[in-house]
N, C-alpha and C positions, 0 to 999 in steps of 0.2 A: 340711297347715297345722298349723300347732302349735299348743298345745293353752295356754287363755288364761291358765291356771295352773296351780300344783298342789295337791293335798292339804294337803302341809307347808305352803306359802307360805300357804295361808287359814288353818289353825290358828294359824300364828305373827302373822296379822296379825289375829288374834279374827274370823275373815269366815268360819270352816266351817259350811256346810252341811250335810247328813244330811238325807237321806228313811229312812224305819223303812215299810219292806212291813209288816212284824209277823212276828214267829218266829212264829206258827202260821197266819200269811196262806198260801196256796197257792192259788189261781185265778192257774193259770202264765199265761192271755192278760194278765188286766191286770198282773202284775209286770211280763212283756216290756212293754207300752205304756209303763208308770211309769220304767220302765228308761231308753226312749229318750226319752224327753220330758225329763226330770229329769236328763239327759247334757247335750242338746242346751240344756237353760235355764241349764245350769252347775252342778249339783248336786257337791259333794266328794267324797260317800261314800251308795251302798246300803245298806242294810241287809234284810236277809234271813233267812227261814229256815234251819237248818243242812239242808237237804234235798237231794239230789244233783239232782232237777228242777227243783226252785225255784233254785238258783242255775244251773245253764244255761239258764233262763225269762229269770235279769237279765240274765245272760253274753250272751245274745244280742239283747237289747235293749240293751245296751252297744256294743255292737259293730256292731248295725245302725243309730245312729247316727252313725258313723262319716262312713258314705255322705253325710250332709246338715250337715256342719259347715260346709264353706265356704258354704252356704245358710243357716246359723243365724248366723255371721258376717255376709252383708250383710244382714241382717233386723236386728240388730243384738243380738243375745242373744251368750254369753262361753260356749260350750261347755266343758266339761272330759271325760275318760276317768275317771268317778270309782273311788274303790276300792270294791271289793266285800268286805263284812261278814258275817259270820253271826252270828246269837245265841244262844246256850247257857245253859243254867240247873244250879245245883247243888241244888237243891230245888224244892219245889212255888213256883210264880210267876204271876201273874194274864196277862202275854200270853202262857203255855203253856198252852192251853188251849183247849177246845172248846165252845161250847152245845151238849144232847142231848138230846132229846124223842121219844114215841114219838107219830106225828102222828094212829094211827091213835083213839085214845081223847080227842082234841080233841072237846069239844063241838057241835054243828050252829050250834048260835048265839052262838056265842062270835065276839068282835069281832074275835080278832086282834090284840091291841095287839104281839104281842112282832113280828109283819112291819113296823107301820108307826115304830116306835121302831129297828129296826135298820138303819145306818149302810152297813152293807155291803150289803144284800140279801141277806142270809145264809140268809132264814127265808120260803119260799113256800107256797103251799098251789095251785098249778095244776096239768092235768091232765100234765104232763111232769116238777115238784118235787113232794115233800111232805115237808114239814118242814123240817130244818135242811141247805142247804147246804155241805157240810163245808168242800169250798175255800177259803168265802168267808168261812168265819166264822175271826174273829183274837181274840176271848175278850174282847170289849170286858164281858161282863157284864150288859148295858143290859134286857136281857130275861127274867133270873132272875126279877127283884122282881115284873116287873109283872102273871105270866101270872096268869091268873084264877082257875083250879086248879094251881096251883105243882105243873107237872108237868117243867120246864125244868130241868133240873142242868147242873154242867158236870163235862165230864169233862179230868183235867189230865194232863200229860205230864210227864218229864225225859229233859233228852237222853241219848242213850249215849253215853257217851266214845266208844266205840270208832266210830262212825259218823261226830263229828264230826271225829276224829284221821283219818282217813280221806280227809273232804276238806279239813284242813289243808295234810294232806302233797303233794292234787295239785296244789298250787302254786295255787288257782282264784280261790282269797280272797285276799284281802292284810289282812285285820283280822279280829276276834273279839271280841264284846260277852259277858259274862258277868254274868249277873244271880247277886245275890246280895242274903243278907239279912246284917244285925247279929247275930244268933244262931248264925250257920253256917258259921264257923268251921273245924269240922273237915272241915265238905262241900264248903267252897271246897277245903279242904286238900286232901283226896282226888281230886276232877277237876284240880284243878292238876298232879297224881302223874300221871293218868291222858295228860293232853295235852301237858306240858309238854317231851316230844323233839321237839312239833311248832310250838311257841310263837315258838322264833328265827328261825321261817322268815317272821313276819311283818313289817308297816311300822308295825301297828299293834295295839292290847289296850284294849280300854275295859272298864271295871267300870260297871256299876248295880245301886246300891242304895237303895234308900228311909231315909237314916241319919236322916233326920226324923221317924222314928215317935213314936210314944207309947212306946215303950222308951229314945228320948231320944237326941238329937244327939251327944252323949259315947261313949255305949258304939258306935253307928253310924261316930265318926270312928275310933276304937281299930280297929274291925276294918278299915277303909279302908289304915289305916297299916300295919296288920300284911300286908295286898295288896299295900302299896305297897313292900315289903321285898322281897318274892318277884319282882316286877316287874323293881324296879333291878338284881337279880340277872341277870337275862338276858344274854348276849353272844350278839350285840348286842342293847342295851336297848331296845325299839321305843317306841314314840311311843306317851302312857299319854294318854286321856281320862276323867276321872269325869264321871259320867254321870249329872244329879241327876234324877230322875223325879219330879215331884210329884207329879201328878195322872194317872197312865197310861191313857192308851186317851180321852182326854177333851175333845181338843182344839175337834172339833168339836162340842161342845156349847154352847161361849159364852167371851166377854170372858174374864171372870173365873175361867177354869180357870187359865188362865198365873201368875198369883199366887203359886199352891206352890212350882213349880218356878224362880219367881226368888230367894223367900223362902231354899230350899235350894241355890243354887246361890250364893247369896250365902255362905252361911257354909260352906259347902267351899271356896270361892274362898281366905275366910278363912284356913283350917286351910291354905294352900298347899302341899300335897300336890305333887310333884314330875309336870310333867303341864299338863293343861287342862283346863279344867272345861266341860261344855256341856250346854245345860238339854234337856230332855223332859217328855213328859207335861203335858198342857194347853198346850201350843204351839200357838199360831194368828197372828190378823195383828195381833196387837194386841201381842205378845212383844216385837217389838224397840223398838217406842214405847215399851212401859212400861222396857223396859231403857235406853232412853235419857235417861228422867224419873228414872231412881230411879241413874244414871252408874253402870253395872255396862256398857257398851262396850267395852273397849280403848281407849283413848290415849293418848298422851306423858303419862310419868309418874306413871301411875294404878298404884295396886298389886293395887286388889282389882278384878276383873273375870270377865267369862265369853270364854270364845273361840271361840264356838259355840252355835249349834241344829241341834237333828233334833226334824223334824214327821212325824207318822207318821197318825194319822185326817184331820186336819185337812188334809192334803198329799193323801192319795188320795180325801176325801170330794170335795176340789175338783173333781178330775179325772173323776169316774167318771160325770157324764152326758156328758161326751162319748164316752167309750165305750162306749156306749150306744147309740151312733151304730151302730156298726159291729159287723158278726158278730162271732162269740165264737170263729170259725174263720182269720179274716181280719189280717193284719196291718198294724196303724198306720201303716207308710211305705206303705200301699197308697192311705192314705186322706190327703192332703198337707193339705188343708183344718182335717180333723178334728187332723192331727198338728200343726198350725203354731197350730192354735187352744187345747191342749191347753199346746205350747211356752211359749207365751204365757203363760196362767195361772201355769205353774210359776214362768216367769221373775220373773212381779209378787212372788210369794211371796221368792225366793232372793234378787233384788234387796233386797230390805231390810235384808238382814243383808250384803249384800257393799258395796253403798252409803255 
C-alpha cells in the first residue's frame, strides 16, 4: 500500500508533523511503542537521540508498523514511513541532560515531591528502583527546584562529533537537529567541520535555537543567517527547518506554554530565512487553535507563516498510560487493543495540524 504522503509534500503544504522522543530520552521499549503508533497515526518525522540503540529502538518501531498499514487505512488513520532524526548539540543545552541524586541520603520523611512532579516516571523510590531512572529521564528539569534538601543536580552531556558522524554515514537517519545557541558561533563552527562530509547524505538539517533570549532577537537572527550561509552551501542543499523552541520540555504543563514558541516562530517566520519554520517547545493541543486565531497557518497567499509542529512531552505524556498496560518486555503489535488505542490518541493530536 502506498504510503499516504510524504515528508516534503507536509512541509510544503505547512501539515509537518514531528514527535521529539528527546535527545537524552532512552527507555528503548517506549521509543519502539512511540515509533509505531506515531507511524501508523501519520507522524512526518522521529526525532531521536543521536544513540546507536535508541535509533534502532525507532528503526524498529518504524518498521514494525509496516505490518498493520493496511489495517490503519480501513480504521481510517493516513499512515506514513516517517524520517528518522537525531539531535546534536554544540554546547551545553537543557534536553542534554540528566537529573542526579544520590538516593541513599533522602530523608525518611520526606514527601517525595521530585517522583510525583515527574512527567516521565523518571524518579522512584521501590524495592526494584532508587532514585533516578536514567532511561527515562529527558532533562525536563521540573525536579531541581522543588527537592527539599536540593540534593538533585543535573548532569549535562555534548555529543561527540565522531559518534554522531558515525551514524550519519550508515545511512539510518535521514535528518539532523542541531541545537545551538546566539553566542556559539565558533562551536556551531567547529561541529559543522567536524560532520560536515556526512551532512549531504541527508533529506534533511534543522537548527534550534532560542534567538528569543534576553541577549535579544537581533544578535539570535545574525547567527541563524550566518547557518543559513553554510547550509545553502551544501550540494545537494537538503531541506532547512528552524526550529523555534520557546518553552522546552514544557508542553505538558498547560494552555499557556505554546505562546513562546508562536511569539518566536512568528518572527523567524518574518526574517524568512531560506527553509521552514516549525514551532516546539510548549506544544500541546491548544497550538494549532491558537495558530489559527492569531493566522500563522499556511494559505493561499499568506506570507508570514509556520509550516510545522513537533510535540515532544506533551505527545509522549499522552501516550504513556497506555503503556502501562503492557510489560516493559513485551511488544505493542502483541497487544492490538492497547496499540489501536494508543494509534488513536496520536491520531487526534497529528490530525490538527494535517486538517
Amino acid at each position: 500500500m502506498p504510503l499516504s504522503h510524504s515528508s516534503l509534500q507536509a512541509l510544503q503544504a505547512g501539515r509537518w508533523f514531528k514527535l521529539i522522543c528527546g535527545a537524552s530520552f532512552q527507555d528503548l521499549p517506549a521509543i519502539r511503542h512511540l515509533a509505531i503508533a506515531y507511524s501508523l497515526a501519520g507522524a512526518d518525522c522521529i526525532d531521536v537521540a543521536a544513540e546507536p540503540a535508541v535509533v534502532a529502538a525507532a528503526k524498529s518501531g518504524i518498521a514494525a508498523a509496516k505490518s498493520w498499514l493496511d489495517a490503519a487505512v480501513q480504521r481510517g488513520y493516513q499512515p506514513t514511513q516517517p524520517w528518522l532524526m537525531v539531535s546534536v548539540n554544540d554546547g551545553e543545552d537543557p534536553h542534554f541532560r540528566k537529573a542526579v541524586f544520590d538516593p541513599t541520603i533522602c530523608p525518611a520523611n520526606c514527601p517525595r515531591p521530585c517522583v510525583t512532579i515527574c512527567p516521565a516516571d523518571a524518579i522512584a523510590f521501590t524495592e526494584e528502583k532508587q532514585g533516578v531512572i536514567v532511561d527515562r529521564c529527558y532533562g525536563c528539569g521540573r525536579c531541581l527546584p522543588i527537592c527539599p534538601i536540593q540534593i538533585i543536580k543535573e548532569q549535562k552531556h555534548i555529543s561527540t562529533p565522531a559518534a554522531v558522524r558515525d551514524l550519519l554515514q550508515t545511512g539510518e537517519v535521514q535528518a539532523i537537529e542541531i541545537h545551538t545557541q546566539p553566542e556559539r558561533g565558533q562551536e556551531f563552527l567547529r561541529l559543522w567541520q567536524e560532520l560536515s562530509g556526512s551532512l549531504n547524505q541527508l533529506q534533511l538539517i534543522s537548527i534550534s535555537a532560542p534567538v528569543g533570549s534576553e541577549k535579544g532577537l537581533d544578535g539570535g537572527l545574525d547567527h541563524l543567517r550566518s547557518i543559513s550561509q553554510l547550509l545553502t552551501s551544501l550540494t545537494p542543499t537538503p531541506l532547512i527547518i528552524w526550529q523555534t523552541d520557546g518553552r522546552p520540555m514544557s508542553g505538558d504543563i498547560g494552555m499557556g506554554t505554546t505562546h513562546a514558541t508562536i511569539a518566536l516562530g512568528r518572527q523567524v517566520a518574518a526574517a524568512k530565512l531560506p527553509g521552514y519554520v516549525q514551532l516546539a517547545g510548549g506544544t500541546n493541543h491548544y497550538t494549532v487553535n491558537k495558530l489559527r486565531e492569531v493566522k500563522l497557518l499556511k494559505s493561499a497567499g499568506q506570507e508570514i507563516f509556520v509550516s510545522g509542529i513537533a510535540y515532544g512531552s506533551y505527545a509522549r505524556v499522552m501516550l504513556a498510560p497506555l503503556f502501562e498496560q503492557i510489560s516493559g518486555s513485551d511488544k505493542l503489535e502483541d497487544h492490538p487493543d492497547v496499540l489501536w488505542a494508543a494509534v488513536d490518541r496520536a491520531a487526534a493530536l497529528i490530525q490538527q495540524i494535517k486538517s
